[in-house]
Structures are given as C-alpha cells and as structure tokens.
C-alpha positions as CSV (number, residue, x, y, z in Angstrom):
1,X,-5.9,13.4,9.2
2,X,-2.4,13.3,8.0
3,X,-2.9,10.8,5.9
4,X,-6.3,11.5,4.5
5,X,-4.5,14.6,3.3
6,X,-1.8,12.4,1.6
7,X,-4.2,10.4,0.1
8,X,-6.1,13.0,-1.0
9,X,-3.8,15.2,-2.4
10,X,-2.1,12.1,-4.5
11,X,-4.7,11.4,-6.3
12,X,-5.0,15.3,-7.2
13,X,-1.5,15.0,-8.4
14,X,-1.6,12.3,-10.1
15,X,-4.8,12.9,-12.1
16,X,-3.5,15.8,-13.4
17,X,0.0,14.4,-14.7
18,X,-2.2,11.5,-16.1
19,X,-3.9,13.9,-18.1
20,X,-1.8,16.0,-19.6
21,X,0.4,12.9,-20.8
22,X,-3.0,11.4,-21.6
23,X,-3.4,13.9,-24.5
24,X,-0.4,12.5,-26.5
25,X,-1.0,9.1,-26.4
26,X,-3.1,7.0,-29.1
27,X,-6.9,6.1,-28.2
28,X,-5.5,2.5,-28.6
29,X,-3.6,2.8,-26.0
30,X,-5.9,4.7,-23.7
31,X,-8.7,1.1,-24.3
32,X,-6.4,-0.7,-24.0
33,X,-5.4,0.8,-20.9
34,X,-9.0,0.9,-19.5
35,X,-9.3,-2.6,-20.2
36,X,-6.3,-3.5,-17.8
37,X,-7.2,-1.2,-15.1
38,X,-11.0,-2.7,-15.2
39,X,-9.9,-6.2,-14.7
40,X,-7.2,-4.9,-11.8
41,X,-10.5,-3.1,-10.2
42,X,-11.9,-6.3,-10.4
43,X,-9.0,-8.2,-9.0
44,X,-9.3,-5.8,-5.9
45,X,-12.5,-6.4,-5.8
46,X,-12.4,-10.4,-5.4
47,X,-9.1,-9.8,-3.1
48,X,-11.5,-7.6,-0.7
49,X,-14.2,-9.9,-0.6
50,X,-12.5,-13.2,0.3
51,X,-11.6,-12.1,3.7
52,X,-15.0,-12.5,4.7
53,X,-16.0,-15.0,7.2
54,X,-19.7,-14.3,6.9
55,X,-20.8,-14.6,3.0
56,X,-24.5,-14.5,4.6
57,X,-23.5,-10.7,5.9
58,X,-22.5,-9.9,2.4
59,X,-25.7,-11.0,0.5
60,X,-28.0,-9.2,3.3
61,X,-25.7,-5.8,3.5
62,X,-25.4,-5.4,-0.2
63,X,-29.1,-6.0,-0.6
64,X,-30.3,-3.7,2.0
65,X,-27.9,-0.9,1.5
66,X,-28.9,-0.8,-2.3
67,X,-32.8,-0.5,-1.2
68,X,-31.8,2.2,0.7
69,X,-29.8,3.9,-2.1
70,X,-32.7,3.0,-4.4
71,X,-35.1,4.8,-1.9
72,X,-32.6,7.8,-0.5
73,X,-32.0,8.2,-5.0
74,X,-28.0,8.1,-4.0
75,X,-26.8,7.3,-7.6
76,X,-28.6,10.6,-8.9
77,X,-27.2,12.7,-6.3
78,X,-23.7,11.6,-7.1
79,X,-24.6,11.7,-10.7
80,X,-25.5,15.3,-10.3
81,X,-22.9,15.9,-8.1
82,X,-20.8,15.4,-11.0
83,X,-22.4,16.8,-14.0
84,X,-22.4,20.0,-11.4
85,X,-18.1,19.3,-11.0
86,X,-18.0,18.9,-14.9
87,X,-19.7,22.3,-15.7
88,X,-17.4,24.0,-13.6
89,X,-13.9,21.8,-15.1
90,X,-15.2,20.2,-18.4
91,X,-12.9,21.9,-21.1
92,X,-9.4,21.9,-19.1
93,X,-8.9,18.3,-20.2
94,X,-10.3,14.7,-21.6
95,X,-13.7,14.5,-23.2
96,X,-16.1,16.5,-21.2
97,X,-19.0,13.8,-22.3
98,X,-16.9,11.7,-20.0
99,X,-15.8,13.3,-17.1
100,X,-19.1,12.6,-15.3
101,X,-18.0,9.0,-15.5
102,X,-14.7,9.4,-15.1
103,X,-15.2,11.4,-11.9
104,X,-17.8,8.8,-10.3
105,X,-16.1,5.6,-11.1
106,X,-12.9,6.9,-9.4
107,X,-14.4,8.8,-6.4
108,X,-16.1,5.4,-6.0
109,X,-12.8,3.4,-6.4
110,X,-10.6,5.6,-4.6
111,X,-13.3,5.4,-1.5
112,X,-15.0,1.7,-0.8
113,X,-11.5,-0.5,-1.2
114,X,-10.7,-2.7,1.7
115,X,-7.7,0.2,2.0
116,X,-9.8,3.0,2.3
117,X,-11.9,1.4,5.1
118,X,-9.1,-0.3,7.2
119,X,-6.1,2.7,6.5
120,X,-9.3,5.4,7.8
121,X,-10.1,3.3,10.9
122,X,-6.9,2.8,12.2
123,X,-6.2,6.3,11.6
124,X,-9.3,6.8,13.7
125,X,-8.8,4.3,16.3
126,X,-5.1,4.8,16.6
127,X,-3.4,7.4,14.7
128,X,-2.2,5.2,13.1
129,X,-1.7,6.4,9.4
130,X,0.8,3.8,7.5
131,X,-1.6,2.3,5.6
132,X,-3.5,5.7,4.1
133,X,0.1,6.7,3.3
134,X,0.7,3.2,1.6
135,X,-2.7,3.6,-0.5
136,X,-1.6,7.4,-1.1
137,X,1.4,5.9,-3.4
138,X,-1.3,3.2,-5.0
139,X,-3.1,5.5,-5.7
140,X,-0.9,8.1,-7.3
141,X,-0.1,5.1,-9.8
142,X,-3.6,4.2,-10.3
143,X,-4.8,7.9,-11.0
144,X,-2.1,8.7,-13.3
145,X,-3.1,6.0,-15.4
146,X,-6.9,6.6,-14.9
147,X,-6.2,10.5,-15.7
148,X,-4.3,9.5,-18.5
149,X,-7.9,7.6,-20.1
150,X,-9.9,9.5,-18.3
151,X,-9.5,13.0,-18.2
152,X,-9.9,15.7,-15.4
153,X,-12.6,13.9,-13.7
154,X,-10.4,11.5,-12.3
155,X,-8.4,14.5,-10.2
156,X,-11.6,16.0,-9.2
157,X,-12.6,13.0,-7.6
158,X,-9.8,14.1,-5.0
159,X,-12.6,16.0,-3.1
160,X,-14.9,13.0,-2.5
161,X,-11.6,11.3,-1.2
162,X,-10.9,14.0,1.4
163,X,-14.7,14.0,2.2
164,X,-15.1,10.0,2.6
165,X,-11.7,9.1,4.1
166,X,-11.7,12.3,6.2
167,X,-15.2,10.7,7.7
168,X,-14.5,8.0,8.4
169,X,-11.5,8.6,10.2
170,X,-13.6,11.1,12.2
171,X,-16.3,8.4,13.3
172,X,-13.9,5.2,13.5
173,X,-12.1,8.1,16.6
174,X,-15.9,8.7,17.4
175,X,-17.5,5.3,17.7
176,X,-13.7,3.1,18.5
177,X,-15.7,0.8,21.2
178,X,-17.6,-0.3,18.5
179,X,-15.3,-1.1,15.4
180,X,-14.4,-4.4,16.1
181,X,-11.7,-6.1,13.9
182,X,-15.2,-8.3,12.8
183,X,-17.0,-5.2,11.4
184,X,-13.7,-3.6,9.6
185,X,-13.4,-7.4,7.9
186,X,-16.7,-7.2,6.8
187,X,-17.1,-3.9,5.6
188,X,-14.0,-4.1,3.5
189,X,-15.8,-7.4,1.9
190,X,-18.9,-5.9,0.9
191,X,-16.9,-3.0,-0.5
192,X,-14.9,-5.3,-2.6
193,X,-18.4,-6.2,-3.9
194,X,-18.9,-2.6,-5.0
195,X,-15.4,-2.6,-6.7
196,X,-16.6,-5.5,-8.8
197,X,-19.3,-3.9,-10.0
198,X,-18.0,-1.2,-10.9
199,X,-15.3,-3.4,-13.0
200,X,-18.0,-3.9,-14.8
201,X,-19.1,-0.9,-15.6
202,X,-15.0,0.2,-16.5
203,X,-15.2,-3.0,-18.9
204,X,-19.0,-2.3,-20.4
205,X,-19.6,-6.0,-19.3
206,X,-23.9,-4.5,-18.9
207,X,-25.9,-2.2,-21.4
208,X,-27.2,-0.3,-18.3
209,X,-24.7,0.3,-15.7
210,X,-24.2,-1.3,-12.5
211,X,-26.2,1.6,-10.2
212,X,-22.7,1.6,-7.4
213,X,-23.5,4.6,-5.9
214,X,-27.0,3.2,-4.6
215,X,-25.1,0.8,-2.9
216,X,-22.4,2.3,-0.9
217,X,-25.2,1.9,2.3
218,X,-24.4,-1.2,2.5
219,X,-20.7,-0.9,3.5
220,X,-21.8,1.1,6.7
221,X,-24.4,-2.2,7.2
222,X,-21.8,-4.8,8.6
223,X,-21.7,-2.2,11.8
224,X,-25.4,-3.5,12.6
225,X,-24.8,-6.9,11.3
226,X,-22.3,-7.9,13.0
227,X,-23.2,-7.2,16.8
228,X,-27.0,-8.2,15.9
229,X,-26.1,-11.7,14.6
230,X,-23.5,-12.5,17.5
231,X,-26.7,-11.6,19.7
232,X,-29.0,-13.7,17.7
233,X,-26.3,-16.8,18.0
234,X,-25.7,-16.5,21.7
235,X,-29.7,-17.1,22.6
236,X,-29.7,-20.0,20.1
C-alpha cells in the first residue's frame, strides 16, 4: 500500500501548491492552461486504448458498464459526493461554483488511467510498487497544474485516489489467479475510453457533459469478458 500512499498523498501536495500559485496568475493563463491539459487527457486517453487487442471488448464493456451506472445513478452519487466535499472546503481556494467539477474530473483522471490499473495490480499481485511511485511524480505535475486552474477540488480528490487505488490493490492480492496480463490490457483500454471523455468535458467539446462517472463499471467488465469469450472461442 506504499505506493497507493505515495500516490495519494502527491496529488494532496500538489493540489494545494497548485492553488495557491493558481491565485496570482492571469485567467488567460489558467484557459489556456485547461485547454493543454484537456488535449494531454485526451492524448492518455488514445495512448491507453490502443493497447487493446479486442476493440469488440471495448464497445460491449463501455456499453454495459454505463447501463449499469445509468441504473445504480453513479454519476449523482459522485456528483453529490462532491457538492458534500465542497460545502465542507469551498472558500479555502478557486471558485467554489467549480470545485464540484474540479474535484470529479480529477478523482476520475487520477483513478481509471492505464497507470492507475496496472501500478495497483502489480502492487496487488506482487508488491511490486515502481509504477504507483512513477504515476505519484506524474501526478504531482499534473495536479499542480490542475490546482493551479482548478482550485481546492483538485487536492480533495486525493481521498478518492487512496480509496480506488487502495482497492484495487486489495482485490488484484485477493483475486491474483484471475488477473491475467489479458484482463489488465483490457481494462486499461476501456479506461482510456473514460479519459477521452472526460477530455471532453475539460475542453467543453458537448453542451451536456459526458456522464464519466456512470461508466467507470465498465473498467471492472473486461474481468468477465475476457475468460467468457476465450470460453466461447474454444467450443467454436
């Protein structure tokens, strides 16, 4: 859990610095600056999702997993999840009208990335925790210029970090017969998915936003997938 603690506590770190720098610089700078760091979600997102080798498994996860969001109302919860974050910080930094946002899109970011999926299974399978360390430094980059746009939610968004990764970690050591390299591939590819939509949401590409949150099902889906369409295959 080392490095889910790493990880964690970066981000923490480096929301805050970003946002108390983020006060003295220009509103130009701070669109600009979410403008760049919606096309580099984006760019993770595509870099994620080409190391599929089942595009079929991406199409049928994404589109289950967000009927079950739709049905299990996951994008409210973590709505309300942060409006109830933003009345307790809203105030101690950034634009309170946006620290709902702010504290969704990165809890979402900061979670589904191929990094997040592989760097918590290995930790998991192997204790192994190089590559949670090696997103914690990414990350501390990434949130200091997020925080810096932002605001506080970006920091916040540390708890949902240490709740996701910390998870994960604990079922890839639960369930480690099962996690074959296959499903880690794939679930890293339908979570680049996510990260593209929410690029979109960062660059106000839709006049409703992408509903992300009512998706995330579907990067847990590739763990049935997988085993259930090398099954299917062998009896053909």
């Amino acid at each position: 859990m080392l490095g889910v603690l790493a990880n964690s506590l970066a981000v923490l770190a480096g929301g805050i610095i970003g946002m108390l720098c983020g006060s003295r610089i220009k509103s130009k700078y701070t669109d600009s600056l979410m403008v760049a760091l919606g096309l580099a979600t984006m760019g993770m997102g595509v870099a994620s999702t080409v190391g599929t080798t089942d595009v079929l498994c991406i199409i049928v996860c994404c589109s289950l997993g967000t009927v079950i969001g739709e049905i299990l109302h996951i994008d409210d919860g973590v709505n309300a999840l942060g409006r109830f974050a933003e009345r307790k910080f809203a105030g101690k930094g950034g634009d309170s009208g946006s620290f709902t946002s702010a504290f969704v899109s990165c809890s979402i970011m900061f979670c589904i990335g191929s990094m997040a999926v592989m760097g918590s299974v290995e930790a998991g399978l192997n204790g192994d925790n190089s590559i949670l360390f090696a997103k914690a430094v990414l990350d501390l980059i990434a949130s200091l210029a997020y925080g810096a746009a932002m605001g506080i939610g970006v920091a916040v968004s540390f708890v949902c970090v240490l709740a996701v990764e910390g998870a994960l970690t604990l079922l890839a050591s639960a369930f480690a017969p099962l996690l074959t390299d296959a499903i880690v591939t794939e679930m890293s590819a339908v979570g680049g998915v996510l990260l593209i939509g929410l690029a979109i949401n960062l660059l106000g590409l839709r006049q409703q936003p992408v509903k992300i949150a009512n998706m995330l099902p579907g990067v847990f889906l590739p763990a049935a997938y997988v085993p259930l369409y090398d099954w299917i295959s062998s009896l053909v």
